[in-house]
N, C-alpha and C positions, 0 to 999 in steps of 0.2 A: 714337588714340581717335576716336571717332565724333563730328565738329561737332554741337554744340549745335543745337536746332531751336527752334523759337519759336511760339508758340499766338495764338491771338486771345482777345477778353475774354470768349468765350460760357460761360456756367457749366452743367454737365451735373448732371442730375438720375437718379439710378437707385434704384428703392428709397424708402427716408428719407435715402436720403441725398443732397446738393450739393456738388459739387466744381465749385471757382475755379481753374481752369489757371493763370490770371495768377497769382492769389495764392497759388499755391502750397497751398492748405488745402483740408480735410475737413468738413463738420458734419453730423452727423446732428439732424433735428428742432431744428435750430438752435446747437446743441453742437458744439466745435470737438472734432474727434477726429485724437489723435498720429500722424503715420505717419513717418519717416525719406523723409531724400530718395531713397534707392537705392529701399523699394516703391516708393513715389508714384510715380516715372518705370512701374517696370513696372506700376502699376495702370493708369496713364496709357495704355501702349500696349494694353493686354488691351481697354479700353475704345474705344479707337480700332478695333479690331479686332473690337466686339462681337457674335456668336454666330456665329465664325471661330476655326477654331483657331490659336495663336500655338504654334509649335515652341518648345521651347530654344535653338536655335540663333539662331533670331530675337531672343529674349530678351538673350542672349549678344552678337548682336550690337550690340544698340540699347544694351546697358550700359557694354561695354566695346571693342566693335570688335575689330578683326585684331591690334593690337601691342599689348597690353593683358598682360599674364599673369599669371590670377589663378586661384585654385581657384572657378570662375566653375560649377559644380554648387552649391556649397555656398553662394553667395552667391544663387543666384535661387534654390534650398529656401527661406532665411531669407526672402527680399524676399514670399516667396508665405504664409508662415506669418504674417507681419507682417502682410501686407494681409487674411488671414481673420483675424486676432486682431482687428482694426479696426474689420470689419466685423460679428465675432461671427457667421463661417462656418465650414465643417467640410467636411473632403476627405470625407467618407463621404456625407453629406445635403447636398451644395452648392447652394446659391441662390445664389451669387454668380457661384463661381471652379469651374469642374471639370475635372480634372483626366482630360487621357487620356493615361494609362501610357504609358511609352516612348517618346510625340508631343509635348504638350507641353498647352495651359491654352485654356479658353474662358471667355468674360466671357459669362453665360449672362442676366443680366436682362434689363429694356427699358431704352431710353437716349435721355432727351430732351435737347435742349438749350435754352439761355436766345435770345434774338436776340441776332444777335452786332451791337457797335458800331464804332467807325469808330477804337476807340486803337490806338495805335501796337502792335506785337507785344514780347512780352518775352523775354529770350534764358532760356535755361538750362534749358527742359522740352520736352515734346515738344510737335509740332503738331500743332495743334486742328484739324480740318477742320471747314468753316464751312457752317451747314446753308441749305438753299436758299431754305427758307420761317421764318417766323416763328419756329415749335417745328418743328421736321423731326420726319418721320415713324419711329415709333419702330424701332430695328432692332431686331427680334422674333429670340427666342435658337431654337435648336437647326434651323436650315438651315445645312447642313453646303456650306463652302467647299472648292471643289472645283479644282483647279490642274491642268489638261489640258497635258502637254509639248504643246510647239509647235514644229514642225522643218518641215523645206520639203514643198509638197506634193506628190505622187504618185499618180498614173495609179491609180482601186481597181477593178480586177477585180471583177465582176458580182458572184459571192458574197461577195466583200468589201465589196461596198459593202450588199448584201443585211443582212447581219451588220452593219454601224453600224447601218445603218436599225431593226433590231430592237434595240440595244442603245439608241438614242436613245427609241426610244418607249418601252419600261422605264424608261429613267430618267423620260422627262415622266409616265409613269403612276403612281411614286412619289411624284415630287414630287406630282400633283394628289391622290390620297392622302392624302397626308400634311399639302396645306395644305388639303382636305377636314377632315380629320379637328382640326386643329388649329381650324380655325373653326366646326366642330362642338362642339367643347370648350367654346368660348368660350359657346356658346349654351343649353349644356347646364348651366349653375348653377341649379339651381332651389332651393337650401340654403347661408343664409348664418351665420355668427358673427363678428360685431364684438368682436375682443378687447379688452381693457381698456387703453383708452390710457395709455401712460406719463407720467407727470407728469415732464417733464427741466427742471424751475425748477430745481433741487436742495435746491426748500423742500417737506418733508416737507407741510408744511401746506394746501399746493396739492393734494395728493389730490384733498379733495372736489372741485375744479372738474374734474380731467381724469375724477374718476368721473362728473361731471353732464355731460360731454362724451360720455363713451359711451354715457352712458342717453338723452340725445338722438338719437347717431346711430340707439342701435338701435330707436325708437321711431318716427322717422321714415322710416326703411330696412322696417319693419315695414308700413306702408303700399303695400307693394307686391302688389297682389291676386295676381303670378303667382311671389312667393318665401318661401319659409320662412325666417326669421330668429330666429334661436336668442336666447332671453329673456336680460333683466338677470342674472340671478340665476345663472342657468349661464354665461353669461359672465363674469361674476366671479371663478368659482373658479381661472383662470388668473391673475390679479392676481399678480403676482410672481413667476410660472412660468413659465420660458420650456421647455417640451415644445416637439419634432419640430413642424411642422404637418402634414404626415402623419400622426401619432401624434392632436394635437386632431380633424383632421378627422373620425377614425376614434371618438371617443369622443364625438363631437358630432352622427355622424351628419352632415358639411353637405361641400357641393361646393368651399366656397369661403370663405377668412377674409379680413376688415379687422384689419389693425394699423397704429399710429401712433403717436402722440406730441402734447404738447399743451405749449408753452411758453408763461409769462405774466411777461410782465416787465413792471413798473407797468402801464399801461395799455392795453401791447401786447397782443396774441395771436395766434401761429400754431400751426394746426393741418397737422401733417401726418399723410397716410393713403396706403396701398399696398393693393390689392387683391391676392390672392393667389389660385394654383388649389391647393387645399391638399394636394390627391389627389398630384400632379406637383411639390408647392412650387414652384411657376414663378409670377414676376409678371407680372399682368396690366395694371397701372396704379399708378401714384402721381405725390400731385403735395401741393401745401406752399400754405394759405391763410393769411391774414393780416388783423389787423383791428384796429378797436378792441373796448374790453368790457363797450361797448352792444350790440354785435351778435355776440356769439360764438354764440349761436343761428343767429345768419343763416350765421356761417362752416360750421359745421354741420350745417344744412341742403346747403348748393352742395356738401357734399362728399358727404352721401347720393344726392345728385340726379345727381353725375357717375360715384357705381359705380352707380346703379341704371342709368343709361346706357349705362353700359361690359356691362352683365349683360340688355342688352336685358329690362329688365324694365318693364312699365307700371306708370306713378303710378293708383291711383285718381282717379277725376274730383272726389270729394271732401275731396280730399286741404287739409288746410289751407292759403291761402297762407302766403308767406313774409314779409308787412307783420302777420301777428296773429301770427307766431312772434318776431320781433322786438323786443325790449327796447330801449326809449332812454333808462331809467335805469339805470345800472350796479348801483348800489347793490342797485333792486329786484331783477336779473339775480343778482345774488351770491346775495343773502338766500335768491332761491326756490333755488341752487345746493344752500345749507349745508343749506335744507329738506330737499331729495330725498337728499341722505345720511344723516342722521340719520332720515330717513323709513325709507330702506332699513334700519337696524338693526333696528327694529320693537319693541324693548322699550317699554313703558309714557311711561318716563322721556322715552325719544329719539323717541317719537310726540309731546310733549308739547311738547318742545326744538324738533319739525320745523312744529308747528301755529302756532308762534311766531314763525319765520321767514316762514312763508307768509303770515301775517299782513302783518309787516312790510312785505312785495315788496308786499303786496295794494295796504297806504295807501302807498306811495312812486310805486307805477303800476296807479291803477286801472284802467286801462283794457287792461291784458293779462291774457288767459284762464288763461294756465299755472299760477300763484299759485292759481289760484281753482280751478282742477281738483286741483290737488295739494290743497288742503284743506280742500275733498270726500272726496276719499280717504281724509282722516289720520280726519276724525274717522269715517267709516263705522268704521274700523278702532279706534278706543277705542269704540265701540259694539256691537259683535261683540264684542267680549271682555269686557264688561258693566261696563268701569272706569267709563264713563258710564252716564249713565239715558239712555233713547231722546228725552225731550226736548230734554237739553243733548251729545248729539250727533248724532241725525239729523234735526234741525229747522235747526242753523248748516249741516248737511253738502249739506243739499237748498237752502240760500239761496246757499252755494258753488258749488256745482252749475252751479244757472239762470242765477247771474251769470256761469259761466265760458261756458255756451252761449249768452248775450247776445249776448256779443262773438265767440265762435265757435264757431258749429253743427257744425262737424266737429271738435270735440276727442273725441276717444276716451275720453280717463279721466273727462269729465265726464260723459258716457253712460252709461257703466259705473257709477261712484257712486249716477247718480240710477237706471240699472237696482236696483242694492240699496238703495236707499234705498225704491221702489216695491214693491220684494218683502218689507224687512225691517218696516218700518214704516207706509209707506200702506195696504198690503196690496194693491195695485192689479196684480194676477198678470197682468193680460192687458198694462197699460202695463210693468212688468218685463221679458215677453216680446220688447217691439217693441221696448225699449231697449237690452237684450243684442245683438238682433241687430242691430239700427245698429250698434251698440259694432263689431262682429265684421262689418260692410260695411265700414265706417271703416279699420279694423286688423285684418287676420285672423288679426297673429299678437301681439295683445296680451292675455298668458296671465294676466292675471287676469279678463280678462272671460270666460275660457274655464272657468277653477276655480271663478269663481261663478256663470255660466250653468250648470255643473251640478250645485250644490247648490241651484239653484233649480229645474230638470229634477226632482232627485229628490224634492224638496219636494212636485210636483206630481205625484208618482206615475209619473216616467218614469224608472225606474233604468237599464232599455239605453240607453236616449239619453245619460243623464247618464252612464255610464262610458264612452260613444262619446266625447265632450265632453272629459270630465278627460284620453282615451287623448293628444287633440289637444294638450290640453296638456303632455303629459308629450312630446310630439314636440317643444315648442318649446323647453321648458325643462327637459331631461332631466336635469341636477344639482339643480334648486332643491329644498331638504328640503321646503319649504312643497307644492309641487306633488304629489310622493311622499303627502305625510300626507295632501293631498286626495282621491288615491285609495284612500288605507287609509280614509278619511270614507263614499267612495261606496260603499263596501262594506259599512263597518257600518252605515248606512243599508240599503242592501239586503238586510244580514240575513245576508252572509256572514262570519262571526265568523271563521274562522280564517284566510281570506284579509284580511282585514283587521289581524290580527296578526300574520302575516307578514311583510304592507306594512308597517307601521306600527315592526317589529322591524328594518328593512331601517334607518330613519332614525335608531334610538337607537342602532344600532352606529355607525354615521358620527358623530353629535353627539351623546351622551348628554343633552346639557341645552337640547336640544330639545326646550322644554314639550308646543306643540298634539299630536307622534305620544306622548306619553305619557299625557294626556287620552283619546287615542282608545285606545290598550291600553288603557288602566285599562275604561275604559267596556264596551270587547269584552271584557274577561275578565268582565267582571260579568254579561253574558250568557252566558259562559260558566259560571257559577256557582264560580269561581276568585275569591272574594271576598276570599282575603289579596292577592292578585296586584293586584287590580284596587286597592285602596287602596293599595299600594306603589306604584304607577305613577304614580294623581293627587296623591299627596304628590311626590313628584318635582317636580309642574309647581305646587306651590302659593308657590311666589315670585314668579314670574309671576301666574299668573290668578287668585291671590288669592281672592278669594268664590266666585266661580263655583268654583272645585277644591273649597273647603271643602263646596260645597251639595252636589257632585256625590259627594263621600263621604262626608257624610249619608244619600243616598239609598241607597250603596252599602250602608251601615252598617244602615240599616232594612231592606232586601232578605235581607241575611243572617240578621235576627233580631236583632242587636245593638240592640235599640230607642235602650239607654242612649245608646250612640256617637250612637246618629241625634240624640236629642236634645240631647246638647251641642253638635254641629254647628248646631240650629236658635238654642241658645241665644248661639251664636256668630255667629251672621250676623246676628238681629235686633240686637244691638249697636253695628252699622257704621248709617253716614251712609245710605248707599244701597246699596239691595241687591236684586236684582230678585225681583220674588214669585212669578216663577217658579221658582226654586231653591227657595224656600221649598216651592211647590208637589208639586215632583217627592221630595219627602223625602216628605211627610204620604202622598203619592202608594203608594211604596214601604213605609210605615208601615199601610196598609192603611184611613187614615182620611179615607173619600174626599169627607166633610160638607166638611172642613178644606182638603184636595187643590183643591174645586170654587169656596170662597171663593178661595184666594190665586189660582187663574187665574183666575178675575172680574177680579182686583188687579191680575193681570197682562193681560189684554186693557183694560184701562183706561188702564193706562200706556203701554200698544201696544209690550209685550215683545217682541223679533225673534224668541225662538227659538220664541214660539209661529208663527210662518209654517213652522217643521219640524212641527207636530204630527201632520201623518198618518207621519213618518217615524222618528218619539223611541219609541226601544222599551220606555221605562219609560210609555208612558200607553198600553200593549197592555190592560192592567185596565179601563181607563175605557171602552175603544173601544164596547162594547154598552150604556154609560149613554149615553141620553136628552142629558142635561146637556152632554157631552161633544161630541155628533152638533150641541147645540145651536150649540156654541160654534165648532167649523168650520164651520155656516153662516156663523155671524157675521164670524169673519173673511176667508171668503170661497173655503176650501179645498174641494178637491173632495173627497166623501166617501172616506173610511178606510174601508180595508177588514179586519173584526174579524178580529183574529190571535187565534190561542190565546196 
């Protein structure tokens, strides 16, 4: 049997994963993962011999040498099954281990190593070659090892030597080729997706923080003015799915995915990330940070900063540093964590639960931005759905705001906020304007400053631009239902009813109890004059948006004639705490009683109602557009004139 070899102490990196020659062990993202000693040795050697082919016979020999007799086919199948079980690889899609028929296996990742130290070597695995520099330079997979016989030399005749000469340059004209084309590759990402990092605590409960780790990276990965970076929201949908990445790339539209892992044990954190060519599954990079959990933001950042490097991609010169991303209270750090998750669910309830968090982060560390932009955000959002009155949510949402741009002028999300807060409620259409598009210098590819830069486009009378806009967004965040139902919006806006039910049909088959695309059916069938339809639609979404549904099938109910209906809808909303008088409005509106109709909008430009900043685009105040009163009222708030529709 073949003597024992002996490694040094340098630990290899490929992938998420770390392997200790000494120690004999595996971990992925920190996790110790099983392998029997017969793979290990022959992972060990496939590694050693990384993007080289290793025959069988090689394999054969390194296990069991010449006097050995074993059914030694059947022992290196298993040892290779074992090691992609391990790995969670596949002979058909390999990313690890590939497999060439009848030859024998290639270790096809990149392969770093740790610096090796000065301890003594240990017997019983194989040898480690010890790299030259620090981290040796990676051996990059699919250059093919080429083993030229070698026998004494001989005298070559003119046309034989003619003939190497031409076979030699063939080869050098391949290779340059090929490692053309390979570093063409590399340069050629201009589409990214950050998959949803794994939470490997094995405490369920740690979700939110590994999901507030991806919404980090992809927010700051998103500042990159020369990449596409696919949104939160469509990255999500992969949460627990592990699809080909071939397969995601292909449904994501992007050149190139991040996946990783997020371990927290008390007051630890490491993060690890592998960049990937998704097209090729071929890795391009990975590597494992570590910290404490004042700064898991900071770790978070260096890892944005090292694939936007690896993707030759430019930072914005605006880009925020990394001392206002920074937390050095953990607690506040957590608090605005548990926020942005429950922020992401977006119900009423978990908008209210996330405003509460953001708070807390706010007084534990007033002096970081992120807290204060997040809720900005929350409350615009119970204010657009009319749970608040515009006082007690766009008056705290615009003090969140300006305190989050205090401390830093290149926050994205607090741009965007104060853009709708400008548009929804100051009325201030020309500073909404400049604020979007900061928002969208800042982030090009932060998709909600893109969904509501175009219902503020169409507000203002530009509906191609505004469905140029939502198109953008539906490039970054091609799953998100929210994004979809913005473009069945820009169209009922513009007036195309049945593309908007379409659109809007597209989202209720996916989620059924997806309120906003059933508001917008309902509302397009009511243009349509499909009035059972359209009231089956906004009862659907009245557990959700509550008043606003009731008012809005009110109106439906007056439109159709049904006065009765209309009026126990009115008599049903004056009964609540608050209730916006625009609703109130848009019923008397559709009731034909337009004394009534022009009091409650008074009521409601008083209170500085948002949805009148829609009014040259709301298709139930088509009646009003040739009143005087009406013409008065878009001066006032500042709209360019409506143009009278029949």
């Amino acid at each position: 049997m073949a003597s024992p070899t002996r490694p040094t102490s340098a630990r290899i990196h490929f992938g998420l994963f770390e392997l200790d020659p000494a120690a004999g062990t595996i971990h992925k993202g920190g996790i110790p993962i099983k392998l029997q000693p017969q793979p290990y040795r022959v992972l060990l050697l496939l590694i050693a011999n990384a993007g080289q082919v290793v025959s069988r016979e090689k394999i054969q020999q390194h296990l069991w040498g010449d006097s050995t007799f074993v059914d030694f086919e059947r022992g290196i199948n298993f040892s290779i099954n074992q090691i992609r079980a391990a790995l969670c690889d596949s002979a058909e899609k390999p990313r690890y281990i590939q497999t060439l028929p009848r030859v024998g296996y290639r270790f096809v990742p990149l392969v770093t190593y740790d610096t090796p130290d000065t301890a003594q070597p240990v017997s019983g695995v194989l040898d480690w070659p010890k790299p030259a520099l620090e981290v040796a330079t990676p051996r990059r997979p699919g250059h093919p090892h080429i083993d030229l016989p070698i026998g004494p030399l001989k005298p070559l005749k003119k046309r034989g030597f003619v003939a190497v000469v031409i076979i030699l340059l063939l080869l050098m004209a391949g290779f340059l080729l090929r490692w053309q084309h390979r570093h063409s590759d590399d340069q050629s990402i201009r589409s990214l997706a950050v998959l949803p990092l794994d939470n490997v605590s094995g405490d369920p409960s740690q979700d939110y923080f590994a999901d507030g780790m991806t919404d980090a990276m992809i927010t700051d990965l998103g500042k990159n003015e020369n990449l596409r970076v696919i949104s939160r929201t469509s990255a999500m949908q992969y949460k627990g799915i592990h699809k080909p990445l071939p397969q995601i790339a292909r449904e994501l539209n992007v050149d190139a995915v991040v996946e990783g892992t997020v371990l927290r044990s008390g007051d630890r954190v490491r993060i690890t990330a592998q960049l990937v060519d998704a097209h090729a599954d071929k890795h391009l990079w990975a590597q494992s940070y570590e910290g404490n959990l004042g700064n898991v933001l900071e770790l978070q950042s260096n890892v944005a900063s090292a694939i936007a490097s690896q993707i030759q991609a430019k930072l914005t010169p605006k880009r925020s540093t990394l001392s206002k991303q920074q937390f050095t209270d953990a607690d506040a750090e957590d608090a605005y964590l548990k926020g942005r998750y429950f922020e992401q669910k977006g119900t009423i309830e978990d908008l209210q639960q996330a405003i509460t968090y953001f708070k807390y982060s706010t007084d534990k560390e007033p002096s970081q931005a992120l807290p204060y932009a997040a809720l900005a955000s929350t409350y615009v959002s119970l204010g657009h759905i009319l749970f608040l009155s515009p006082q007690k949510a766009f008056v705290p949402a615009k003090n969140a705001a300006l305190k989050a741009l205090s401390i830093d002028d290149s926050s994205t999300e607090a741009h965007t906020a104060l853009a709708n807060i400008k548009f929804l409620y100051d009325w201030d259409f020309g500073g909404a304007d400049r604020e979007f598009q900061l928002a969208l210098q800042l982030n090009p590819n932060f998709v909600q400053a893109h969904s509501a830069y175009a219902g503020f486009l169409n507000a203002m009378g530009k509906s191609e631009e505004a469905m140029t806009r939502i198109q953008r967004a539906v490039e970054i965040d091609p799953l998100s239902l929210g994004v979809i139902t913005d473009v069945a919006w820009e169209l009922y806006w513009a007036r195309r009813y049945d593309e908007a039910i379409a659109q809007a049909r597209k989202v209720v088959d996916i989620n059924p109890n997806y309120y906003p695309a059933h508001v917008c059916l309902g509302l397009s069938y009511e243009q349509k004059h499909d009035f059972s339809s359209a009231i089956s639609e906004l009862s659907k979404a009245t557990g959700f948006c509550r008043d606003k549904c009731f008012g809005l099938i009110g109106q439906v109910s007056a439109l159709s004639g049904d006065r009765s209906g209309a009026m126990r809808a009115l008599e049903q909303l004056q009964k609540r705490t608050y209730v916006s008088p625009w609703l109130v409005a848009i019923v008397y509106t559709e009731l034909g009683d337009k004394d009534q109709a022009f009091n409650w909008l008074e009521r409601a430009y008083q209170g500085r109602e948002h949805d009148l900043a829609y009014s040259n685009v709301w298709p139930m105040f088509d009646s009003l557009r040739s009143d005087a009163r009406f013409q008065d009222l878009e001066r006032r708030i500042g709209l360019p004139r409506s143009i009278p529709r029949p």
